[in-house]
N, C-alpha and C positions, 0 to 999 in steps of 0.2 A: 504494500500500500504506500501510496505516495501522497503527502500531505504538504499542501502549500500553503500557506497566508494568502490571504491579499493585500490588497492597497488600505483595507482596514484589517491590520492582525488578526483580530480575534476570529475573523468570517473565512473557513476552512477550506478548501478546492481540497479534498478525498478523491483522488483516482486508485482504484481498485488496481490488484494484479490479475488480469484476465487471462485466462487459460482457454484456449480453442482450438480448434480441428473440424474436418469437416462435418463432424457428429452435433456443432453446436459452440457452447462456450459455458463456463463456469467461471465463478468471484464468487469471492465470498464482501457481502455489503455490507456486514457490521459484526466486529471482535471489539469489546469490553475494553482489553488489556489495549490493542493498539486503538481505538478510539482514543482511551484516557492521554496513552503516549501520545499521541497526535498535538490534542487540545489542550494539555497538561492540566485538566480537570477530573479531579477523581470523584467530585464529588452530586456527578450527575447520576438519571437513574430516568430512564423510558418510561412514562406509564401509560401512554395515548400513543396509536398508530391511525393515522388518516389517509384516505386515497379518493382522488378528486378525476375526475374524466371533466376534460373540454374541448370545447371544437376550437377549429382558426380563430385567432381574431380576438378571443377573449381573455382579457385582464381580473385578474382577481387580487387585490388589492390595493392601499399600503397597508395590512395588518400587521397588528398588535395587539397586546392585553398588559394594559397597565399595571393591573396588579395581578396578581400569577403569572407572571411573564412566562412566553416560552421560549425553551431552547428547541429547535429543530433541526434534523436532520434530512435533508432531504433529498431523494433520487426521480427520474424518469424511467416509467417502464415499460412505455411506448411514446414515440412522439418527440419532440424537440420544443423547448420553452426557453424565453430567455427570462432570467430570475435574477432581480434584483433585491438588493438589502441595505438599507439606510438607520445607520448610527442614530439613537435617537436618547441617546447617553450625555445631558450635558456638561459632564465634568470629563469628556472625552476629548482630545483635541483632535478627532476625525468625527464631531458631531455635526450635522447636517448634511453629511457625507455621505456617497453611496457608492457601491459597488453592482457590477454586473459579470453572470456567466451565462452564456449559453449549454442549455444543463439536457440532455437528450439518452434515448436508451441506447443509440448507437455511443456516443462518447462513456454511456459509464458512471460521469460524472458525480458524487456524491457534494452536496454543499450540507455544510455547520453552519447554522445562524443563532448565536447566542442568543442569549435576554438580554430587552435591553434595545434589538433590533426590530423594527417594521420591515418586512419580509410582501413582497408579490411578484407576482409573475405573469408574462403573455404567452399564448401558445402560436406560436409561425410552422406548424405542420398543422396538420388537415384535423389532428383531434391528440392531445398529450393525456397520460394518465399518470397522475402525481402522486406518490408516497412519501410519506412523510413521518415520522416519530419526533414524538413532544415529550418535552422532560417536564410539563406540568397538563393538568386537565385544561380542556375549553370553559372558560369561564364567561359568558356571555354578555355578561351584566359589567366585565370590565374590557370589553375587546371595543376597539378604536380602529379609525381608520382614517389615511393620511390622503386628501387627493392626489391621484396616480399624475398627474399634469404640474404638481404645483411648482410655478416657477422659481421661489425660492430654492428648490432641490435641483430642479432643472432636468431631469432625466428623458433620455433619447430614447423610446422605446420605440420597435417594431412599425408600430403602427399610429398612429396620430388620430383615428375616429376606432377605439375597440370596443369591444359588448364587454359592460358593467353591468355589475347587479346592482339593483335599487340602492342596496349597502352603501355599494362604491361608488354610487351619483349622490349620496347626499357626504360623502367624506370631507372633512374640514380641512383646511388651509394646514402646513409648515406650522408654521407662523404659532396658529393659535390652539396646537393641538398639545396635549398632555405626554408631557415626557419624561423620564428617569433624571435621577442626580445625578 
């Protein structure tokens, strides 16, 4: 397994060791021990697994949850999305800041998005299916959501007119949204 930083430390690029032949291919997508070595966090622990299908064109966030924050894990298991995650920590000096991967089943790709983080994604293949593991439950009554456009953050996605959910047309501003210390 290969473990890279990004441009915000803490937000992981996981590429798996992939073993294949003409019979298929095998990875293994998640070991405890080297997770921990990865992240240098021991002190995570899964309790929520999520899997999302969408067509072209659709955005689904900037989410977060204020309080229970989660950490996620997250892989494609069909399809190609690009996935974005913006710092939302302001005693961080990459706060406001955002990072991008193009995260798909052909590349592999595993992304870590600590807490702390507003996490979404658009799907640029014909329909992606998202897996994801939360080191905290869905807490409803504190998830937030950041406009996918807002120009304070400024992010270049895909597509400039995507399908949102009602959620994510009524998402508030950078600016005036509720963030971490």
């Amino acid at each position: 397994m290969k473990a890279t930083p990004l441009a915000i430390p803490e937000v992981i690029l996981i590429e798996p060791k992939v073993f294949g032949d003409d019979r298929g291919f095998f990875f293994e997508s998640f070991n405890q021990k080297a997770f921990q070595q990865a992240t240098g966090r021991t002190d995570l622990h899964f309790v929520q697994d999520n899997h999302s299908r969408s067509r072209k064109g659709v955005l689904r966030g900037l989410h977060y949850q204020i309080r229970h924050p989660q950490g996620k894990l997250l892989s494609v298991l069909q399809g190609v999305i690009f996935d974005v995650v913006v710092d939302l920590r302001r005693s961080s000096p990459t706060f406001g800041q955002y990072v991008t991967q193009e995260v798909s089943a052909d590349n592999k790709r595993i992304m870590w998005i600590p807490e702390g983080f507003a996490h979404g994604f658009e799907v640029i293949s014909d329909t992606a299916d998202v897996f994801y593991k939360t080191t905290d439950y869905w807490a409803p009554e504190f998830e937030r959501s950041i406009a996918w456009n807002d120009p304070d953050i400024g992010i270049r996605w895909p597509d400039d007119q995507p399908t949102l959910s009602a959620k994510d047309q009524q998402a508030v501003s950078f600016a005036t949204a509720e963030c971490f210390a």
